[in-house]
LUMLO-307316 format. One record per residue (C-alpha): x, y, z; residue in one letter. Coordinates in steps of 0.02 Angstrom, whole numbers, plus 32768, in hexadecimal, padded with zeros to 4 digits. Layout:
<sevos>
XYZA...
</sevos>
This chain:
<sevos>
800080008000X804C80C07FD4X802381688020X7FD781DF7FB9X803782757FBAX7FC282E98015X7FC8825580B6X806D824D80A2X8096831080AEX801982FB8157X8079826B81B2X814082BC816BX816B8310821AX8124827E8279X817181F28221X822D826F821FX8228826482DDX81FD81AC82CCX82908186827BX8313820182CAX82CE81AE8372X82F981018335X83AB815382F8X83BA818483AAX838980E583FFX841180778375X84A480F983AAX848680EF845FX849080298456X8535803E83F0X858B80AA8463X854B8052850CX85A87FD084C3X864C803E848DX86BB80D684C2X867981558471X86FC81C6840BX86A58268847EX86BB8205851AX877681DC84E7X87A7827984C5X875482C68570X87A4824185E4X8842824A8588X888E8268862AX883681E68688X884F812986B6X87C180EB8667X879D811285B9X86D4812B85DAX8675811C8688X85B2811C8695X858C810A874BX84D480B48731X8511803E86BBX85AF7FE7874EX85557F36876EX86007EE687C2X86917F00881BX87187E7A8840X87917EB088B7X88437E5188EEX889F7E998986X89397E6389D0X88DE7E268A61X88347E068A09X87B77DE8896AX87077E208962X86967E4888D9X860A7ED488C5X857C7EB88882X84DE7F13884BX843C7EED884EX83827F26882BX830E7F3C88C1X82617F7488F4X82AD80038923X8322800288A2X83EF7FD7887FX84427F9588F3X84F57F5D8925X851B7EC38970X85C07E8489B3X85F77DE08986X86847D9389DBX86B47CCE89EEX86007CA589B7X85A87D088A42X85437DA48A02X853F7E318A6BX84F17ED28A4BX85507F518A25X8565801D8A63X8516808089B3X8571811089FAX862280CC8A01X8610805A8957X85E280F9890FX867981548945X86EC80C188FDX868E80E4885DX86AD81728847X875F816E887AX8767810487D8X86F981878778X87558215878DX880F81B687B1X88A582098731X895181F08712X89E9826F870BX8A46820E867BX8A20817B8601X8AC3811685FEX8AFB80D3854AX8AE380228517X8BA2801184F0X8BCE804785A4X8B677FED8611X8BD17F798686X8B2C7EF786BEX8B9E7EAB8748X8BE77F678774X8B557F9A8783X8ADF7F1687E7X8A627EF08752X8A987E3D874FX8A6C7E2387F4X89FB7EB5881AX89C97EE688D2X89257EDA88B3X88A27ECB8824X87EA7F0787ECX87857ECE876FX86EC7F5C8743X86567F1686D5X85E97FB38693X85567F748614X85C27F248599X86707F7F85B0X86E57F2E8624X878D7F698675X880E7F1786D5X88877F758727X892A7F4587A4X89787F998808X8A4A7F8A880EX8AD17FE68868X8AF0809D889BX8B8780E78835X8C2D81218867X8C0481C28898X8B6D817A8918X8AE881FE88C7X8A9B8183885DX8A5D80D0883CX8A8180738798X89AF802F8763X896A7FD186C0X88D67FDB865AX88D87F328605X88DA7F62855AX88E2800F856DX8995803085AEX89F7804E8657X89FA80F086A8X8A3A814B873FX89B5818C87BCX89C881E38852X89E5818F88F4X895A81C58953X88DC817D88C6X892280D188E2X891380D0898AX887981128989X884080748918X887A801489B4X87CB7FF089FAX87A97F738A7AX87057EE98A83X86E27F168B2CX86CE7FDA8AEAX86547FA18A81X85E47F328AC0X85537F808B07X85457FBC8BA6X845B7F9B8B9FX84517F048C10X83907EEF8C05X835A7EAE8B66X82B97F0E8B44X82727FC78B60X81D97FCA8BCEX81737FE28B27X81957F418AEEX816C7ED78B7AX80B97E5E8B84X80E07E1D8C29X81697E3A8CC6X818A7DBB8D42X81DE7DF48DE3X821E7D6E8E66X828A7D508EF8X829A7DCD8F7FX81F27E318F70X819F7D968F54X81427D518EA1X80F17DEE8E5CX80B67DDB8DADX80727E7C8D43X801E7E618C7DX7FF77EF08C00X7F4E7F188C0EX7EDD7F388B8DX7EE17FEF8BB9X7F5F80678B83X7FB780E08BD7X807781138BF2X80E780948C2BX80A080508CE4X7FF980908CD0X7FE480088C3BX7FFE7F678CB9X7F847EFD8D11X7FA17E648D89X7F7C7DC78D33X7EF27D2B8D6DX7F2C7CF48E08X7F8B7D788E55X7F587D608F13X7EA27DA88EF6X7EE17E378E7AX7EC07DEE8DC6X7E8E7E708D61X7EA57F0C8DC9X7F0F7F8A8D98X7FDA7F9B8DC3X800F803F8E1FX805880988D8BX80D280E48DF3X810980648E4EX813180068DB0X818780A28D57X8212809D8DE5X821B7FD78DA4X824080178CF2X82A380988D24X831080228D80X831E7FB18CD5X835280678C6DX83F5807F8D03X841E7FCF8CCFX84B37FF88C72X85547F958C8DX85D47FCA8CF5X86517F428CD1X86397E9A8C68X86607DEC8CD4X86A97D4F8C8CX85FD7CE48C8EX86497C468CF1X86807CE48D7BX85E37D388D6EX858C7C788DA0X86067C6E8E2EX85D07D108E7FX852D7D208E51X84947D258EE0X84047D418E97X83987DBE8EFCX831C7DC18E81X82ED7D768DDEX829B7DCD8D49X82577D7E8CC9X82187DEE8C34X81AB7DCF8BB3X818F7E398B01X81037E4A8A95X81717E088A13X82177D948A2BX82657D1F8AB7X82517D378B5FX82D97D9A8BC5X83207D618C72X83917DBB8CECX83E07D7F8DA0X84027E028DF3X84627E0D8EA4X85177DCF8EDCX85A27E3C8EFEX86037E6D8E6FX86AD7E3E8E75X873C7EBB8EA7X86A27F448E7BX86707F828F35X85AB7FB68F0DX85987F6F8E67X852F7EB78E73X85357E2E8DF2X84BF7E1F8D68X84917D9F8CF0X84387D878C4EX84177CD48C38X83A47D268B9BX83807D2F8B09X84457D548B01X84A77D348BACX85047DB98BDDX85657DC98C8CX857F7E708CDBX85947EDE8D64X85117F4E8DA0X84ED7FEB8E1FX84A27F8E8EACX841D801E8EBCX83BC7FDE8E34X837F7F418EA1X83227FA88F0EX825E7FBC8EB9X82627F1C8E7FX826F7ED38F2DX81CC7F3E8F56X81527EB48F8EX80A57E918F4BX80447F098F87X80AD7F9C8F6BX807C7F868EABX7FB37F8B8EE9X7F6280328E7BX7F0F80878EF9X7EE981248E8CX7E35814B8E45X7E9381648DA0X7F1081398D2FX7F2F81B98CC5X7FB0823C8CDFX7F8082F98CD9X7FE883098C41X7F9582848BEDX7EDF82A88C03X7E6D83088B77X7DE1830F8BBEX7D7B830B8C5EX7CB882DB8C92X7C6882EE8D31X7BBE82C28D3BX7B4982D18DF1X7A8882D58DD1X7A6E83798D5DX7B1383AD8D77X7B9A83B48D06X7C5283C78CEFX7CA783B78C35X7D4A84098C10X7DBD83DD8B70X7E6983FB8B51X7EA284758AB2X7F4784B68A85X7F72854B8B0BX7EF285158BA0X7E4284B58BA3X7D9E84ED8B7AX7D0084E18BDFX7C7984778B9DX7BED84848C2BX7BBF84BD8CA4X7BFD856A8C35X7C3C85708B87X7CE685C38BA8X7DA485B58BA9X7E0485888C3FX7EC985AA8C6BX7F3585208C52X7F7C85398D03X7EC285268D52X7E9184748CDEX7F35842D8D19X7F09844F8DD8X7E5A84048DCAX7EBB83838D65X7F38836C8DE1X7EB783588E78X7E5382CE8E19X7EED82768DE2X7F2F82858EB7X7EAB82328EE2X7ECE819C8F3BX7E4881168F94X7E5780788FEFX7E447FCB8FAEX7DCC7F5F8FFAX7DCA7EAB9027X7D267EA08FF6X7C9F7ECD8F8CX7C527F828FE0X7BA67F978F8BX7B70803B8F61X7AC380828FBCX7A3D80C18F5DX7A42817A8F38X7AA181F28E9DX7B3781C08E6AX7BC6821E8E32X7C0C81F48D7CX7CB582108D3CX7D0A82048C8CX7DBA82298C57X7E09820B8BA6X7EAC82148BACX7F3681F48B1AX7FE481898B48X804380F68B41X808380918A98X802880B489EEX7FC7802F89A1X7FC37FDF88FBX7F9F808088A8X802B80D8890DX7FBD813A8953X7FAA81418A1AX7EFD80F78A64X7E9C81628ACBX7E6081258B76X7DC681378BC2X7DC181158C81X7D02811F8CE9X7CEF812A8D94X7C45812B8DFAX7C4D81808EB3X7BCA816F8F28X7B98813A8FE3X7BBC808E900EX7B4D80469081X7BB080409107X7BAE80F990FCX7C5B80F590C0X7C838158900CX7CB480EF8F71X7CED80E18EBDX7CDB80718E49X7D7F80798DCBX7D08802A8D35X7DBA80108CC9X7DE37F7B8D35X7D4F7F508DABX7D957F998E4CX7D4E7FE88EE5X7DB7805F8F5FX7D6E80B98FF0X7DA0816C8FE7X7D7C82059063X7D39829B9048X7DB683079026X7DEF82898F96X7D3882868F4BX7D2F83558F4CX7DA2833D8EC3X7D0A83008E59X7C8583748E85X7C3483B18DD5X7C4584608E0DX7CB784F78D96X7D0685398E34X7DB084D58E0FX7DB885358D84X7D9485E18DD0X7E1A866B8DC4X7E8B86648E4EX7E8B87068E87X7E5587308F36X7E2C87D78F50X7E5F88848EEFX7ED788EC8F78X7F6C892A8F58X7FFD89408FD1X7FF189FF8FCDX7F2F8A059043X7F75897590AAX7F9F89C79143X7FD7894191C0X7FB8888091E4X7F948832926DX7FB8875C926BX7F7086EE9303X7FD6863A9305X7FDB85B79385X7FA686409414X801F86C293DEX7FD287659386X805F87DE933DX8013888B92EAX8077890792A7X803389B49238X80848A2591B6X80838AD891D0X80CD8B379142X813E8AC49115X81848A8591BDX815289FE9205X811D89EE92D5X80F88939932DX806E894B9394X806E889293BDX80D9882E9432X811088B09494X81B588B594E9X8261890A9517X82C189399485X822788EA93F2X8213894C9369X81D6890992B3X824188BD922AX820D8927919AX825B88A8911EX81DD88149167X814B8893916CX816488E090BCX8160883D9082X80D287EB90D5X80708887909BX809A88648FE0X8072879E8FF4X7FCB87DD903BX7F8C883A8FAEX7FCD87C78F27X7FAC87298F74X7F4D86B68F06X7EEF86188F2BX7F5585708EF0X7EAD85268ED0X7DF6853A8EF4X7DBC849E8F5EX7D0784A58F9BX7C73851C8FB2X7C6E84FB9064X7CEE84C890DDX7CEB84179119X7D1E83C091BEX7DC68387916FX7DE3842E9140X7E1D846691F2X7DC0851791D0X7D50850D927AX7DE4853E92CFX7E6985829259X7F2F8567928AX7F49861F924DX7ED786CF9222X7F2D873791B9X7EDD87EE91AEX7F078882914DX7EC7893A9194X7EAD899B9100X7EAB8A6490FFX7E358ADA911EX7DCC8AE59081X7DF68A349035X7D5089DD9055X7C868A2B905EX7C7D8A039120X7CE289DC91BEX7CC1892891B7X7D24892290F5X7DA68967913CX7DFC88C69173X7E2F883890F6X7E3D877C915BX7E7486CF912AX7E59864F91A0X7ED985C49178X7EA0851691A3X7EF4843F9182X7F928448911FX7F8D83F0906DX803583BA8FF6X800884618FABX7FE984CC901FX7F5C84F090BAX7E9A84FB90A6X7E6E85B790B6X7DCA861290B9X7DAC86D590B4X7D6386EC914DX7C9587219125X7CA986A29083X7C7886009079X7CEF85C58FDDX7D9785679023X7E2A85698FB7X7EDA85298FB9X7F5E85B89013X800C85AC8FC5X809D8567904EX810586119027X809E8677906FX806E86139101X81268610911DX813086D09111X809487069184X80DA86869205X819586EA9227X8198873E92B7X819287FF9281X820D882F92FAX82B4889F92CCX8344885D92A2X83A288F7928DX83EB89329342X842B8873935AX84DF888192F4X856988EA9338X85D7891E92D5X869C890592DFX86C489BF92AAX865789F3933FX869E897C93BFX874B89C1942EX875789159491X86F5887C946AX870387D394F1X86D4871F94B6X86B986A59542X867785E99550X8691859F9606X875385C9963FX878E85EB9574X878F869E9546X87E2870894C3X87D187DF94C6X87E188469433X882088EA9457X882B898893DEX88C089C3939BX88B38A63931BX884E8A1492A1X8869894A92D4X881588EE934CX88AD8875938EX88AB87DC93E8X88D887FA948CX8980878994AAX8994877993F1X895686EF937AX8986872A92D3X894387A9924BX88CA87159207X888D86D292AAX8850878A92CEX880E87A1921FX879E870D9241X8754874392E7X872C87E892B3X86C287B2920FX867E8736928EX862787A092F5X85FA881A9264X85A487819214X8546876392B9X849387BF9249X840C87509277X838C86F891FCX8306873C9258X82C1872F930FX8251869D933EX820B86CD9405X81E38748946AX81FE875D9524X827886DE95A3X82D1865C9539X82A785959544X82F685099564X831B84D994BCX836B857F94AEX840B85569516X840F86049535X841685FD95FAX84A385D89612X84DB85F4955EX8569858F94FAX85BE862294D2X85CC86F59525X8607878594BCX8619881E9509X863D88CC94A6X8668897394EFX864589ED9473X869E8A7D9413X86798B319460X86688BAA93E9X86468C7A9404X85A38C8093B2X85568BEB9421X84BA8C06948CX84D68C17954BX84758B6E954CX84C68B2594BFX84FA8A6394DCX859C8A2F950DX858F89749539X855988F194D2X851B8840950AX84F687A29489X84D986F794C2X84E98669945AX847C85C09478X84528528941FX846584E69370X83C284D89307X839084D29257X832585749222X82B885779179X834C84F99137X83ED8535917AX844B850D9209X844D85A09280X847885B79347X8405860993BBX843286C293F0X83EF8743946BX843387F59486X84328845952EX839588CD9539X832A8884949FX829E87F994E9X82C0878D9455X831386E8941DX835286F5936FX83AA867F92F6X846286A692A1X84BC8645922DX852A85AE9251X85D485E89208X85F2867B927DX85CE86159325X8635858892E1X86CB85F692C9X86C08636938BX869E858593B8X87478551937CX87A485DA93A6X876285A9945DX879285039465X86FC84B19422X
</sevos>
């Protein structure tokens, strides 16, 4: 049949590419199977004529010591190296293979020697120190390795058919490269993705997990199998089995053991047997002490491949958790990160939010978007939740019913390579034993949960309210007053100067630093999260540990009454503290900060130090050990000497006596040490012509007990005519301390 000329001109450009394509496709074969005259003349100066890195299938290697070969591969996950080396495979590090490769890639020579002047004998290449043997699609090259020449900067190699050459020492030694560098170090056959079924035994007991038809990242996709002491079917603690797998990834060889040594000193501690979806089974003995390798054990793969190594012994430790450590006691499986969307159902009442691109979007109980920040923490409160397991069937009683649904997205894609999405149910309700339970639908079980764990699920938008509290700003507050475990401290601001009106005492006067801050906290405090409309027992709201209240100026609010701002802070959470406004009913989360802020004692810091340019003669005194420093001009000198450095030390000492802040009022405790103290300093002070008549001229600091304050070590301190017990750092003390004897 013949194209008519018109169908012909149609189909020209189509059937040109056609045919240059198949041009392409014939040239490529041809040169995969040749040097190329282009590649030549580019790697002139090279070893190796051509290199293609994808194309290197084999590598024999003979050592002085040694042979192994290299091989490659294809894998699921695709080519791979493998070591071979007196018919055991091994596999091998891709990172250090790759590095020899490319040491042959890129290896040149400084000078081709001529035919008619190569010595063979001379020059090693009849014997050569050692050999390699590089198969690359359907090139080959062999080439040995001889003797360095006279001059020691070089070593004599050959390219079998290609020629002998000179190349620089340092490339032939770095051609040098040991089996043991490059085996690899991955002891545990399989990544946590690949696994069906894990088998733990020894100490710990039998504990037996199977994937679950479920998704979900890594633990949360496990189940215990039929017959697992009354657990068949329920769920695996997610985390629990994530420190298992995490424990398999710090598997990585230390040091590799002669088998028949490893069998001598191996005591197994626990056996794991693994099983993939696809492949042999993989079993490790783990336990023994390494030998000559303080804190490494012994570890052995009997398979699919054995391997004998040493390991960090640290790695033993979750997988000797027993039984019931692994139990799920959570009402869900999901992560935060991993769920998409969220249901909560209770009679009329409902709940829906979705997850988009920069936050979530409300579906009811409001159409509306909602801040990233605010999904995660309702999120992160359902997800907390935690219940207990029962024994035995706990029936729900008759009544509503609250119903939950979470999709989530995680864990290993499926045949389509896309990853499943989960859908996990629970039911909550009133047992009837009065108790509260849920039903976890994805696996059949019930837990018991309190109240505070059930708020969680309450179909109810005030998780997702804005977290702001109130709208003051530091400016109208005018003082605060905190009340905390029978202790009320007040202090006010009065144009910019602050007065403490509470505890009173000789020498008390406000910190401005604590107060300036606690006033800022105040009026940008924000709630962590929004809990409940009304407080509960649990709550510990009936009778708050602390009342924080803001007086606000003149002006700032309609009546008297506005004029005061309180939070009464109840039970602590891992968060946080329940708080309430006082005359609201809605309890939300209080941030830890500023519970740790309102709670300092706002008493000055400032007339504590002395310091050394104002002192004229300074004593130091603990028991019958004393030392005096005594001005001289502009010195202060250690009284019977002690050297320029010993003086130096003292003096910066008691300069760096600044406390952290003061943490009681009034007579010190026992737990002060203060009476009698550890340690006396003394200081008569400087006079100086402009000084009041009444101006102070001795100085008196005790210093007491050790004690860790807000996370550093600090002593206890007092200073004669201030009713207060403050904390200074450790450094200072401990330089007096020594320099007394202690």
């Amino acid at each position: 049949m013949s194209l008519s000329p018109a169908l012909l001109k149609r189909h020209f450009v189509n059937l040109l590419l056609t045919a240059l394509a198949l041009v392409a496709v014939v040239i490529t074969l041809v040169d995969s199977g040749s040097v190329t005259t282009s590649e030549a003349e580019r790697r002139k100066q090279n070893l190796f004529p051509a290199w293609r890195h994808d194309d290197v299938s084999h590598v024999a290697v003979e050592l002085p010591e040694e042979r192994y070969e290299l091989d490659r591969k294809a894998g699921q996950n695709g080519r791979t190296w493998d070591l071979i080396q007196d018919g055991i495979t091994y596999a091998a590090d891709e990172q250090v293979v790759d590095r020899l490769l490319g040491t042959f890639e890129y290896a040149t020579f400084s000078r081709e020697v001529p035919a008619a002047s190569v010595d063979r004998a001379a020059m090693g290449l009849d014997s050569p120190s050692s050999r390699f043997a590089i198969t690359m699609g359907s090139l080959s090259f062999k080439l040995a390795v001889g003797k360095p020449n006279a001059a020691g900067d070089g070593v004599y190699v050959e390219i079998v058919d290609r020629g002998v050459y000179l190349v620089a020492a340092s490339l032939a030694r770095s051609l040098v490269v040991p089996s043991k560098e490059l085996r690899g170090r991955e002891f545990v056959p399989y990544l946590s993705t690949d696994l069906k079924e894990i088998t733990l035994e020894g100490e710990g007991g039998t504990r037996k997990f199977e994937r679950a038809p479920w998704g979900g990242g890594r633990g949360s996709g496990f189940r215990f199998p039929a017959g697992a002491e009354g657990r068949g079917g329920r769920r695996v603690d997610a985390t629990r089995l994530d420190q298992v797998f995490v424990s398999f990834g710090r598997m990585q060889a230390q040091t590799f053991l002669d088998p028949e040594r490893a069998k001598a000193a191996s005591k197994p501690r626990v056996t794991v047997t693994l099983v993939p979806q696809e492949g042999p089974r993989g079993v490790l003995l783990l336990g023994g002490e390494c030998p000559e390798k303080k804190g490494l054990i012994v570890a052995i793969r009997t398979e699919p491949t054995p391997l004998s190594v040493c390991l960090p012994e640290g790695v033993l430790a979750p997988l000797e958790r027993p039984l019931e450590a692994f139990d799920d006691t959570g009402l869900l499986g999901a992560t935060t990160d991993e769920i998409s969307e969220l249901k909560i159902e209770q009679g009329d009442k409902t709940l829906e939010i979705v997850r988009t691109g920069s936050g979530f979007s409300m579906r009811r109980p409001d159409v509306r978007d909602v801040d990233l920040e605010l999904g995660n923490g309702l999120l992160d409160a359902i997800t907390g939740a935690q219940g207990t397991l029962t024994k035995e069937d706990v029936p729900f009683a008759e009544g509503p019913r609250t119903k939950v649904r979470v999709v989530s997205v995680g864990g290993m894609p499926g045949p389509d390579g896309n990853v499943p999405e989960r859908v996990e149910e629970l039911e909550i309700g009133a047992a009837e034993s009065g108790e509260l339970v849920a039903l976890r639908k994805e696996d059949g079980v019930k837990l018991v949960i309190g109240a505070v764990a059930a708020q969680a699920f309450r179909p109810d938008d005030l998780a997702l309210r804005d977290t702001a509290l109130f709208t003051v700003s530091p400016e109208i507050i005018q003082g605060m007053s905190i009340e905390q475990g029978g202790r009320t401290q007040r202090f006010e601001r009065e144009a910019g100067a602050f007065t403490l009106l509470e505890p009173k005492g000789k020498g008390l006067a406000a910190d401005t630093t604590f107060a300036a801050e606690a006033i800022t906290a105040f009026a940008k405090l924000r709630a962590e999260r929004w809990v409940a409309r009304a407080p509960q027992p649990a709550f510990g709201l009936g009778e708050p540990r602390i009342r924080v209240t803001a007086h606000l100026a003149e002006g700032a609010a309609k009546d008297e009454a506005g004029r005061t701002v309180t939070i009464r802070v109840g039970a602590r959470t891992d968060d946080g503290s329940y708080a309430q406004i006082e005359g609201k009913d809605d309890v939300f989360v209080m941030p830890r900060r500023f519970e740790s802020i309102v709670s300092k004692l706002f008493v000055s810091r400032q007339e504590f130090p002395i310091p050394p340019e104002l002192i004229e003669e300074v004593t130091m005194q603990r028991g019958d050990k004393k030392l005096t420093l005594k001005r001289d001009g502009k010195q202060l000198r250690l009284v019977g000497g002690g050297g320029s450095s010993r003086e130096s030390e003292l003096v910066d000492a008691i300069a760096g006596l600044s406390p952290q802040a003061a943490v009681a009022t009034g007579s010190p405790t026992a737990e002060h040490a203060l009476e009698p103290p550890a340690v006396t300093i003394v200081a008569t002070l400087r006079k100086f012509p402009d000084d009041p008549p009444d101006a102070e001229s001795r100085v008196t600091i005790t210093l007491g007990a050790p004690d860790v304050w807000d996370g550093m070590p600090v002593y206890f301190a007092r200073r004669e005519g201030i009713d207060a017990v403050y904390v200074v750092p450790k450094e200072p003390v401990r330089v007096i301390l020594t320099a007394l004897g202690q």
